[in-house]
C-alpha positions as CSV (number, residue, x, y, z in Angstrom):
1,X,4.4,-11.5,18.5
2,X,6.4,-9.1,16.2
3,X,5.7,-8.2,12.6
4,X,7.5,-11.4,10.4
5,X,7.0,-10.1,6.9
6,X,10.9,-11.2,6.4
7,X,9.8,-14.6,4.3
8,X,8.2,-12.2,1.2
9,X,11.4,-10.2,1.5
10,X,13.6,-13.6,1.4
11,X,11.2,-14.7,-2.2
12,X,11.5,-10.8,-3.0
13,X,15.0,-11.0,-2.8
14,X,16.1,-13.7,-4.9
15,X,12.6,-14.4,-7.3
16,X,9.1,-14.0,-7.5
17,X,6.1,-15.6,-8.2
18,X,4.6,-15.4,-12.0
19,X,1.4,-16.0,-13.4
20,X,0.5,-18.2,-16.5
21,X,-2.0,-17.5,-19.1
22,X,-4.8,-16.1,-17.8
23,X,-3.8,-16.2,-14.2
24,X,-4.1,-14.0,-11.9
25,X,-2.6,-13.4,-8.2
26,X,-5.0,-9.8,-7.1
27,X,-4.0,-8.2,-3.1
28,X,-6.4,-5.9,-1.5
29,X,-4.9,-3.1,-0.3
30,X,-4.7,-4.5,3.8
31,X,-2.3,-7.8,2.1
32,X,-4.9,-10.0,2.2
33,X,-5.3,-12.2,-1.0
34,X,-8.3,-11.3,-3.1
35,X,-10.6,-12.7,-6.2
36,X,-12.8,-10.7,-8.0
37,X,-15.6,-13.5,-7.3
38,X,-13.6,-15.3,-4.9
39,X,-13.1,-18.3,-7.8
40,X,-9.5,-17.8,-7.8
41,X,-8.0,-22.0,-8.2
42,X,-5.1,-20.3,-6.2
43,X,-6.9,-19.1,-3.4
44,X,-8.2,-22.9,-2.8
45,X,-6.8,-26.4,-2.0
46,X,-7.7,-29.8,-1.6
47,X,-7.9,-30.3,2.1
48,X,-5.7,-33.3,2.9
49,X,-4.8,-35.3,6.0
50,X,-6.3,-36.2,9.3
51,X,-8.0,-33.4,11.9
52,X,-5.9,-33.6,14.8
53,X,-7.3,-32.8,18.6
54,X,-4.5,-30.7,19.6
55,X,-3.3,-27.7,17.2
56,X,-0.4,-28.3,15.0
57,X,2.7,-25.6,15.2
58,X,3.0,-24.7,11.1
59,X,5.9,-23.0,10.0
60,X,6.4,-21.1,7.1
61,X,8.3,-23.8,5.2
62,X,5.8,-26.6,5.9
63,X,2.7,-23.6,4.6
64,X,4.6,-23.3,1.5
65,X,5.5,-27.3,1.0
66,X,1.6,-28.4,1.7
67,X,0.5,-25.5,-0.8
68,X,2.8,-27.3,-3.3
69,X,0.9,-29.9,-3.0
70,X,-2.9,-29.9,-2.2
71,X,-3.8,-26.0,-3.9
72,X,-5.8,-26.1,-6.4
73,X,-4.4,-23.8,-8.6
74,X,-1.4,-26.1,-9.3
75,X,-2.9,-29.3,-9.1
76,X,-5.3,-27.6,-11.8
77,X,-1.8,-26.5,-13.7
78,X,-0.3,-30.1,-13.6
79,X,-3.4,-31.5,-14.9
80,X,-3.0,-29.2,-17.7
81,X,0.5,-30.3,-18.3
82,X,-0.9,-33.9,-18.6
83,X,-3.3,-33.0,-20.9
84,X,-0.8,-31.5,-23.6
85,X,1.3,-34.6,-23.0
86,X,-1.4,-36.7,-24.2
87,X,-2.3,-34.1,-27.1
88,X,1.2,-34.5,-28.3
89,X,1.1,-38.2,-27.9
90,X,-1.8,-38.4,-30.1
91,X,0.0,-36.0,-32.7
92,X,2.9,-38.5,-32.7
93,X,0.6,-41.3,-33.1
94,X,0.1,-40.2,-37.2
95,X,3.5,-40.6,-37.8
96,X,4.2,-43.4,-36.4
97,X,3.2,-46.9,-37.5
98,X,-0.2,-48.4,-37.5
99,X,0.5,-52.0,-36.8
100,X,-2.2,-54.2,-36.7
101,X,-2.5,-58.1,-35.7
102,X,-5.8,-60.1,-36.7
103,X,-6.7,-63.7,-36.8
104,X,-9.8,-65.0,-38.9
105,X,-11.3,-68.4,-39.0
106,X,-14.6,-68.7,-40.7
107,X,-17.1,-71.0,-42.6
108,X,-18.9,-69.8,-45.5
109,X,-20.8,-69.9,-48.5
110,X,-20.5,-67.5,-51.9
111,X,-22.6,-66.9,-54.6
112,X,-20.6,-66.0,-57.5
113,X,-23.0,-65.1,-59.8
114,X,-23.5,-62.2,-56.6
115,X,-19.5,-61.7,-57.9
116,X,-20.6,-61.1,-61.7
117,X,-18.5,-64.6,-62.6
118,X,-20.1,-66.2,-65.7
119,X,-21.0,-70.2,-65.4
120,X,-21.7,-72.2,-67.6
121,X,-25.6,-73.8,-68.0
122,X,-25.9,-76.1,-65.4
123,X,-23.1,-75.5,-62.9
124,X,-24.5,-74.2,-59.7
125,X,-23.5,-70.4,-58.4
126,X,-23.6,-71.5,-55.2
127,X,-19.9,-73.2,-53.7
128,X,-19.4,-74.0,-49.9
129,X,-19.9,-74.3,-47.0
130,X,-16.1,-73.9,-46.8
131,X,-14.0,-73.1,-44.2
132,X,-11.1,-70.2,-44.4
133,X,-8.3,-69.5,-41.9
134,X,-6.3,-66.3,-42.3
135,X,-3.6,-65.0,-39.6
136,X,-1.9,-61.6,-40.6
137,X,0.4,-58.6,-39.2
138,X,-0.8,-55.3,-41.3
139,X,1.4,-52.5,-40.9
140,X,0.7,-49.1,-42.2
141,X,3.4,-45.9,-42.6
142,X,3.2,-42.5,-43.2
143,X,6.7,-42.1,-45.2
144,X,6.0,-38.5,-46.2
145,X,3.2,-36.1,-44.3
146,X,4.3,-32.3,-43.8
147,X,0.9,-31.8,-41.9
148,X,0.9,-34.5,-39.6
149,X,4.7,-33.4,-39.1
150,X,3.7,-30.0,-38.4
151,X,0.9,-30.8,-35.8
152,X,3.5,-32.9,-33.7
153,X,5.7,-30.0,-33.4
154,X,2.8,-27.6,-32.7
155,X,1.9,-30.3,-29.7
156,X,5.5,-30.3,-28.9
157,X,5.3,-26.4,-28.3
158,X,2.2,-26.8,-26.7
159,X,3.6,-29.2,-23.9
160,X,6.7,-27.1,-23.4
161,X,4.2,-24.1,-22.6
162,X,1.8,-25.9,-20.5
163,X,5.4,-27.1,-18.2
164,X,6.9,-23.7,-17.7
165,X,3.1,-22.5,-16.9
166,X,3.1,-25.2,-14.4
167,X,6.5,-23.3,-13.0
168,X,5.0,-19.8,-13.0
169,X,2.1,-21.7,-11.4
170,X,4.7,-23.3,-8.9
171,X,6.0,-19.5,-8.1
172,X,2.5,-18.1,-7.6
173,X,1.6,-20.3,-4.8
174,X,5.3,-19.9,-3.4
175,X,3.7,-16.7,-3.8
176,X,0.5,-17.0,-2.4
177,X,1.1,-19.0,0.4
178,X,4.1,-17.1,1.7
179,X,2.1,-14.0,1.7
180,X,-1.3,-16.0,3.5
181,X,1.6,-16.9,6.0
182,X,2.5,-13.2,6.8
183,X,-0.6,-12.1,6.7
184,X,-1.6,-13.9,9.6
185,X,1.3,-12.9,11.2
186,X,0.8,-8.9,10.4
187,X,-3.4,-9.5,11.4
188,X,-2.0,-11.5,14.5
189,X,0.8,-8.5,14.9
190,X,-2.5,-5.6,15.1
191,X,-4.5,-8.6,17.6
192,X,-2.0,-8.0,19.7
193,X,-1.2,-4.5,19.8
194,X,-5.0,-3.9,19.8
195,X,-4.8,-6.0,23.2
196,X,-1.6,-4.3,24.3
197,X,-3.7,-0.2,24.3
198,X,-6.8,-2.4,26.0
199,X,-4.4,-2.5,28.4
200,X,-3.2,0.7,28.6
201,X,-6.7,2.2,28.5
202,X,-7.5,-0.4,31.4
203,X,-4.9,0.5,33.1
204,X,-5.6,4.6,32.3
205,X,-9.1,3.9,33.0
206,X,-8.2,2.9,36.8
207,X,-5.7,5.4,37.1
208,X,-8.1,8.0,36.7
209,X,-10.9,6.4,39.2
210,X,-7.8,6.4,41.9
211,X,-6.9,10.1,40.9
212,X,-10.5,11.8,40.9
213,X,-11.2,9.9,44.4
214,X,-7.8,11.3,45.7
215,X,-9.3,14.9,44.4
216,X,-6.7,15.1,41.4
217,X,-8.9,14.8,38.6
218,X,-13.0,15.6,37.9
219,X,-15.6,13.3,36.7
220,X,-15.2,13.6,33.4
221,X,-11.7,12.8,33.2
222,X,-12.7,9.4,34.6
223,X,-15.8,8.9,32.1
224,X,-13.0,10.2,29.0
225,X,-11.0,6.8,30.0
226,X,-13.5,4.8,30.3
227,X,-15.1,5.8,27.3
228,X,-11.5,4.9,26.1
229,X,-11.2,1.8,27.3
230,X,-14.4,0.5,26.1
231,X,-13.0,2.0,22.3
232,X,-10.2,0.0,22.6
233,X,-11.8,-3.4,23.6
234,X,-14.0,-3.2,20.5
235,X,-10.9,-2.6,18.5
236,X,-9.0,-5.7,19.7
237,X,-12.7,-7.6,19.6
238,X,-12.5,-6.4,15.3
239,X,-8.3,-7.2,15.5
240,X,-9.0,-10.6,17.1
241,X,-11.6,-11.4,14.4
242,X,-9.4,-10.4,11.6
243,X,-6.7,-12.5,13.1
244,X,-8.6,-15.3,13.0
245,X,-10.0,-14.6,9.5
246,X,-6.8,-14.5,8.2
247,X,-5.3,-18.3,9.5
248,X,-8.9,-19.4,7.5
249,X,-7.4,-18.2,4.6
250,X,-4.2,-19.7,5.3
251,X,-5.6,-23.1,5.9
252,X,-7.6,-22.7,2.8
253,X,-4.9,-21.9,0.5
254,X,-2.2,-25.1,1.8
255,X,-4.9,-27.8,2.1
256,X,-5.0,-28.1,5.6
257,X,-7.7,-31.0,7.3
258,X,-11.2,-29.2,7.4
259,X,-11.6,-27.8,11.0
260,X,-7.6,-28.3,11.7
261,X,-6.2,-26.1,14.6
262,X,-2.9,-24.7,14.6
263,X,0.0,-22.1,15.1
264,X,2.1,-19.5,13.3
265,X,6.2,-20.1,14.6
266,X,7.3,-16.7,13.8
267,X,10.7,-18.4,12.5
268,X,11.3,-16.2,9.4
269,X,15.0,-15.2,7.7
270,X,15.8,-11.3,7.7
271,X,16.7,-10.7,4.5
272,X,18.2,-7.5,3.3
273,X,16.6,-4.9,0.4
274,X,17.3,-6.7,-3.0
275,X,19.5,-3.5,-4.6
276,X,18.6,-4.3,-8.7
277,X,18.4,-1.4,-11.2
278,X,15.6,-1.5,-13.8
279,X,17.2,-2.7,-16.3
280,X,18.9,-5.6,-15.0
281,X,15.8,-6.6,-13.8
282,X,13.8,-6.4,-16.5
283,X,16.6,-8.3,-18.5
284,X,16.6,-11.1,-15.9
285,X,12.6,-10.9,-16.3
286,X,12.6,-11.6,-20.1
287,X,15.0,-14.7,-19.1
288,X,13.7,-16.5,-16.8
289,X,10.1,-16.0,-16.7
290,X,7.9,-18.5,-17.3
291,X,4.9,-17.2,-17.9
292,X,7.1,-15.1,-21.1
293,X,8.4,-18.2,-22.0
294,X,5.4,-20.4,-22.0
295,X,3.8,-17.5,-24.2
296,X,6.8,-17.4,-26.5
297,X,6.2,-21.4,-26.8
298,X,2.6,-20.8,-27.7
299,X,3.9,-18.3,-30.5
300,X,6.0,-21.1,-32.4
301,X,3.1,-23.9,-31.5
302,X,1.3,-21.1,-33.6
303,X,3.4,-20.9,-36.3
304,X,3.8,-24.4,-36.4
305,X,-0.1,-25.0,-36.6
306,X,-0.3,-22.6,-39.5
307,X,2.6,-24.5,-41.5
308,X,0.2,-27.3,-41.1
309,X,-2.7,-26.1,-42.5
310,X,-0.2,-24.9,-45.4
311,X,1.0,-28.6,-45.7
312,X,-2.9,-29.5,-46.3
313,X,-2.6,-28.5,-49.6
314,X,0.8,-31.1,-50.2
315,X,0.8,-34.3,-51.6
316,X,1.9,-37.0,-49.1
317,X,3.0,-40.6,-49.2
318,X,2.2,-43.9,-47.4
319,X,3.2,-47.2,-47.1
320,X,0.8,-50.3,-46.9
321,X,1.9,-54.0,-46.2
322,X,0.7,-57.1,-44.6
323,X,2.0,-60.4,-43.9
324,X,0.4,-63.6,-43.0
325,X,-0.7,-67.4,-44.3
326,X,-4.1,-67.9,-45.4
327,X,-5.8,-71.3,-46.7
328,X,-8.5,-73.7,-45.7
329,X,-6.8,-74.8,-42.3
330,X,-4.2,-73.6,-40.4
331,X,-2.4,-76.8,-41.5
332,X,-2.4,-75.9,-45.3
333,X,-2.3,-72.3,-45.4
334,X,0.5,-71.0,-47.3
335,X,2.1,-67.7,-47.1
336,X,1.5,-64.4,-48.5
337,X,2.2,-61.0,-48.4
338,X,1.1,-57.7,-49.9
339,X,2.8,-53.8,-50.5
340,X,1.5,-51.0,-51.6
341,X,2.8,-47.4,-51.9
342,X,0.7,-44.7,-52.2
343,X,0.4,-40.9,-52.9
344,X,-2.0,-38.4,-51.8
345,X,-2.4,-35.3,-53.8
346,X,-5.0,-32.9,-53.0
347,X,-7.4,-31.3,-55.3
348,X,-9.9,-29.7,-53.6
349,X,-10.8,-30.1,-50.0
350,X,-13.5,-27.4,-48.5
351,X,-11.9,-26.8,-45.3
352,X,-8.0,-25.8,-46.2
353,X,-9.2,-22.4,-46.9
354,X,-10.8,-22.3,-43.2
355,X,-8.0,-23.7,-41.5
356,X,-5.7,-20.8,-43.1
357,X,-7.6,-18.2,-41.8
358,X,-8.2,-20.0,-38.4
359,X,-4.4,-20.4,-38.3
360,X,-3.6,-16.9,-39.3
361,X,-5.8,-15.3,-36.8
362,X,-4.6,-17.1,-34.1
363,X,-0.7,-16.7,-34.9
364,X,-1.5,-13.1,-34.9
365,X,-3.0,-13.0,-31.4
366,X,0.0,-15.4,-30.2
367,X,2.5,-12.3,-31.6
368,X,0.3,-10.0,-30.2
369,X,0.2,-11.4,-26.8
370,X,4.3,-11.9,-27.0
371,X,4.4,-8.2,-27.3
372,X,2.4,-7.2,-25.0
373,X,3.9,-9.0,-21.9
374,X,7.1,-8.1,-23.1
375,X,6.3,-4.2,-22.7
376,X,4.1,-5.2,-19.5
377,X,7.1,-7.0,-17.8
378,X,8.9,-3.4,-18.1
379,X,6.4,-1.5,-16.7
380,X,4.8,-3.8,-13.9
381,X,9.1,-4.0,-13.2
382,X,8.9,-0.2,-13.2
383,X,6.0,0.3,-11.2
384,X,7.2,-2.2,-8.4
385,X,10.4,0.0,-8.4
386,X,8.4,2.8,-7.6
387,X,6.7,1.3,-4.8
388,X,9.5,-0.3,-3.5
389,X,11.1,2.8,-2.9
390,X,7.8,4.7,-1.9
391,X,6.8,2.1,1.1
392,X,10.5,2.0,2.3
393,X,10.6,5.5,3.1
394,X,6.8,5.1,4.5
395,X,8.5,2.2,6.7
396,X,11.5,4.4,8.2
397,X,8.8,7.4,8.8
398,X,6.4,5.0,10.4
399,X,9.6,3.1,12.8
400,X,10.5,6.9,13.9
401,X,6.7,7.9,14.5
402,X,6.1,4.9,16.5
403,X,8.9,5.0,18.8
404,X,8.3,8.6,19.2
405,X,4.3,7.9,20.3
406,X,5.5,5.8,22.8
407,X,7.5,8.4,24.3
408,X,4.2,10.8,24.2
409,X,2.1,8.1,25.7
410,X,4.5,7.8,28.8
411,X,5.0,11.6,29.8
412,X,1.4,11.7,29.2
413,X,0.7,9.6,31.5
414,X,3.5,10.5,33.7
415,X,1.9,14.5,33.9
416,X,-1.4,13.0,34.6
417,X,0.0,11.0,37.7
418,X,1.8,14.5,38.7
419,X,-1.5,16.3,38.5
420,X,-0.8,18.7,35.4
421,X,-2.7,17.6,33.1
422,X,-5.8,15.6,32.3
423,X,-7.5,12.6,30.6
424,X,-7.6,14.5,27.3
425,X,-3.8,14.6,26.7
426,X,-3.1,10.7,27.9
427,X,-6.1,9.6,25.8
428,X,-4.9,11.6,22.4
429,X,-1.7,10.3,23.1
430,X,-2.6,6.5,23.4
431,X,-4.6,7.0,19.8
432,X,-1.6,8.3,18.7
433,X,0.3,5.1,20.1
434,X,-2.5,3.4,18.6
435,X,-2.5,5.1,14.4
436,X,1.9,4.4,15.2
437,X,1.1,1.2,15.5
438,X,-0.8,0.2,13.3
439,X,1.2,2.7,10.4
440,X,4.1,0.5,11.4
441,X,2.7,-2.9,11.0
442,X,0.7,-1.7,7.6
443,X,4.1,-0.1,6.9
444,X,6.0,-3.0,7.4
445,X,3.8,-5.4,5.3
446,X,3.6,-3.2,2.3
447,X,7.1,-2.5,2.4
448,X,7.8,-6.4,1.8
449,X,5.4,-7.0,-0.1
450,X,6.4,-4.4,-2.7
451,X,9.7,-6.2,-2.5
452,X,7.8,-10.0,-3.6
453,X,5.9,-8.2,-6.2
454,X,9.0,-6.7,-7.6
455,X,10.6,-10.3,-7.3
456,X,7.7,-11.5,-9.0
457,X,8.9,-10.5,-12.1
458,X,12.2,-12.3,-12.1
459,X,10.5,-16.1,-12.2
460,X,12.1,-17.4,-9.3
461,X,10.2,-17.6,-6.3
462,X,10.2,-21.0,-5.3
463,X,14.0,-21.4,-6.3
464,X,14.6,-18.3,-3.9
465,X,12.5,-19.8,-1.2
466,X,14.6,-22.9,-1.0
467,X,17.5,-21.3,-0.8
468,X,16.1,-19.3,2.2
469,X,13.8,-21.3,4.0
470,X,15.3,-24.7,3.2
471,X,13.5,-27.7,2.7
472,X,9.5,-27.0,1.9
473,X,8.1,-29.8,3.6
C-alpha cells in the first residue's frame, strides 16, 4: 500500500479544523493523536451499529461521516448547543407573559370576627357553610425591565457562541478523523515496508548460505545476514503492531461496533500545496473562524450581562390583570375583572454591588481572551508557515534519498553476487534502504500534516472536505 496522506492535504488546502473553548486537538510527533491523560471527548465515540462477521471496507469519506456522528467530542458540543437554547428560552420566559388559567369551587365557613369586622351583640361571627365558585385567566406582563432585557440578549450571545463552537467542533473531528485515517495508512505504509527488507534480508540471508557453500563468501558473511534477517523480522513484528494500533484508534474515534473488523481503501484526492501568504491567511482566519467568533460572541454576552446588573439598579414596570366570574354557583356567578399597574424602584438590594463586580471581572477576561486568540491565530498561522515550508523540503530530500538507497541496495547486492564484496556492504545498504524508507513515509506525513494544521486556522475543514471527498457518509 502507498503512503495516502493526500486527504489532510485536500482539508489543508481549502480549511482546517478549529478548536472551541477549551479544546484541544494535541499530535505526537509520529502523527498519531494524543491527550495529555488520554480524556480527550475527541479522541472517543459512541460505538454504534451492529459487529459484522466479515470486515467492512471503510473509506475515508464514510471515517469522516460516522465521526460526525457517534464522537464524543461533538455529540458533547451539540449537547452544549442545547443547553444555551434552553438558557435563552428561560431568559425569554421574563419577558414574556405569565398567563395563568385556574378554576375554584369550594365550601366553607368564615369567622369574621377572625376578619376584625365588628357585630353587633347577639349576631353570630360565624356564616356558612357556603359554597363559592370562581373561574379566572390571570395574566401578568413585564411592560418595562432593562435587566430581564439585558439577560435575554446575553443568552442570545451565549447560543450564538455555543453554535459556531459546535462548527469548530464539526472541523476538529473533520480534523481528527481525517488524520486517524492517514495514520493508519502511513503505520500500514512502514508494515509493509518493514515486510518488504524481511524480504530482502531473507532473500540476502540465502544468498549468502548459496555463496559461502559455492566458496565465495566466509562464515561470517553468512551469520552478518542472518543476524540481519532476524533484525528485520522484529522490526516488521513492532511495524505490524503499530499498524494495528493505529486502526484501534481509528475505530475509536468514528464510533465503529466494539470488536468490528475492517479495511483502509487507499482512495484519497491528490491535492496540490495550498500557495497562501501570511497575511491573507491570517485575514481569512479572523473571518471565518469559529472558535474567534464564538469568543467574540462570549465578549458581547459579557457586556450584555454587565448592562444587566447595571439595570438592577432601574426602576421597572409591570402589568397585572385577571378576568373571570365568580359567585355561589357557576349558574349565578357574574363577571369581574381586575388591573393593576405597577412600578418597581429599587432602594437597596445587598447583591447589585456583587453582581457589578462579578460582571466586570468577567467582561474583562472575555476582552482578554478576544485578544489573545487574535494575536495567537497570527502566530500559530506563522508557525504553520514555517513548517510547511520546513517539511516540504524534508519531503523532496527524503523522495531523492530513497530512490537513491534503492539503487545502493541493488549494486550491493549485485557486487556480492560477483564476488567483490561482502555481507557488510549489502547489509549497510539495506539499513540505508530501510532509514529512506521510513524518512520518506515520516516525511510524507508531516509534510501534510503541516499543511492541515496550517488549514486549521482558516475554519473550514469540513466545508473543504466536501468539496474534495464528496459526500461524508
Amino acid at each position: 500500500m502507498k503512503v495516502a496522506i493526500s486527504l489532510v492535504v485536500a482539508i489543508a488546502f481549502g480549511g482546517a479544523a478549529t478548536r472551541p473553548a477549551g479544546a484541544q486537538i494535541l499530535v505526537n510527533p509520529g502523527g498519531s493523536l494524543a491527550s495529555p491523560l488520554g480524556t480527550s471527548p475527541f479522541l472517543g465515540s459512541v460505538p454504534t451499529g451492529t459487529r459484522t462477521a466479515e470486515p467492512i471496507r471503510l473509506t475515508v469519506g464514510e471515517a469522516i461521516g460516522r465521526a460526525l456522528q457517534y464522537n464524543l467530542g461533538l455529540l458533547m458540543a451539540e449537547h452544549g448547543t442545547e443547553r444555551a437554547n434552553g438558557a435563552r428560552w428561560q431568559a425569554l420566559g421574563d419577558l414574556l407573559p405569565n398567563a395563568n388559567g385556574s378554576l375554584i369551587e369550594r365550601r366553607q365557613v368564615v369567622n369574621l370576627a377572625a376578619f376584625g369586622f365588628p357585630l353587633p351583640v347577639g349576631i353570630p361571627p360565624i356564616v356558612g357553610p357556603f359554597n363559592v365558585f370562581d373561574a379566572r385567566l390571570a395574566v401578568e406582563q413585564r411592560v418595562f425591565d432593562l435587566r430581564a432585557l439585558n439577560d435575554w440578549k446575553a443568552e442570545q450571545h451565549n447560543q450564538a457562541a455555543a453554535e459556531l463552537s459546535y462548527k469548530s467542533a464539526r472541523d476538529i473531528v473533520v480534523l481528527a478523523s481525517s488524520n486517524a485515517y492517514l495514520q493508519a495508512l502511513a503505520t500500514a505504509a512502514r508494515s509493509e515496508s518493514a515486510q518488504a527488507q524481511l524480504r530482502t534480508a531473507e532473500a540476502l540471508s540465502s544468498q549468502a548460505g548459496d555463496l559461502k557453500t559455492a566458496g565465495l563468501v566466509a562464515g561470517i558473511d553468512v551469520l552478518r545476514a542472518q543476524l540481519q534477517a532476524s533484525t528485520q523480522r522484529q522490526r516488521a513484528t513492532a511495524a505490524q503492531n503499530d499498524a494495528e494500533k493505529a486502526k484501534l484508534q481509528l475505530a475509536r474515534v468514528i464510533g465503529l461496533p466494539t470488536g468490528q473488523a475492517f479495511t483502509l481503501v487507499d482512495e484519497l484526492p491528490a491535492i496540490p500545496e495550498p500557495d497562501v501568504t501570511l497575511e491573507s491567511a491570517v485575514e481569512q482566519a479572523l473571518k471565518t473562524r469559529p472558535d474567534y467568533q464564538a469568543a467574540i460572541e462570549r465578549l458581547r454576552a459579557a457586556e450584555a450581562e454587565r448592562q444587566s446588573a447595571v439595570s438592577e439598579q432601574l426602576p421597572s414596570v409591570r402589568v397585572n390583570a385577571d378576568w373571570g366570574v365568580i359567585g355561589l354557583t357557576p349558574s349565578t356567578a357574574e363577571r369581574t375583572y381586575t388591573i393593576a399597574g405597577a412600578v418597581n424602584v429599587p432602594i437597596f438590594k445587598g447583591s447589585t454591588k456583587g453582581r457589578l463586580l462579578e460582571t466586570d471581572a468577567a467582561l474583562r477576561s472575555r476582552r482578554a481572551e478576544v485578544d489573545d486568540m487574535r494575536n495567537a491565530i497570527y502566530y500559530e498561522v506563522q508557525s504553520e508557515l514555517l513548517d510547511l515550508r520546513s517539511t516540504g523540503e524534508q519531503l523532496k530530500v527524503a523522495t531523492q534519498a530513497r530512490e537513491l538507497a534503492a539503487e545502493q541496495l541493488t549494486q550491493a547486492r549485485d557486487r556480492l553476487a560477483a564476488g567483490v564484496t561482502d555481507t557488510i556492504e549489502v547489509v549497510q545498504a539495506q539499513e540505508a534502504v530501510s532509514l529512506a524508507s521510513e524518512q520518506y513515509i515520516g516525511a510524507s506525513y508531516g509534510f501534510n500534516l503541516a499543511k492541515a494544521l496550517l488549514a486549521r486556522g482558516l475554519g473550514i475543514a469540513e466545508a473543504a472536505a466536501r468539496q474534495y471527498i464528496g459526500d461524508l457518509r
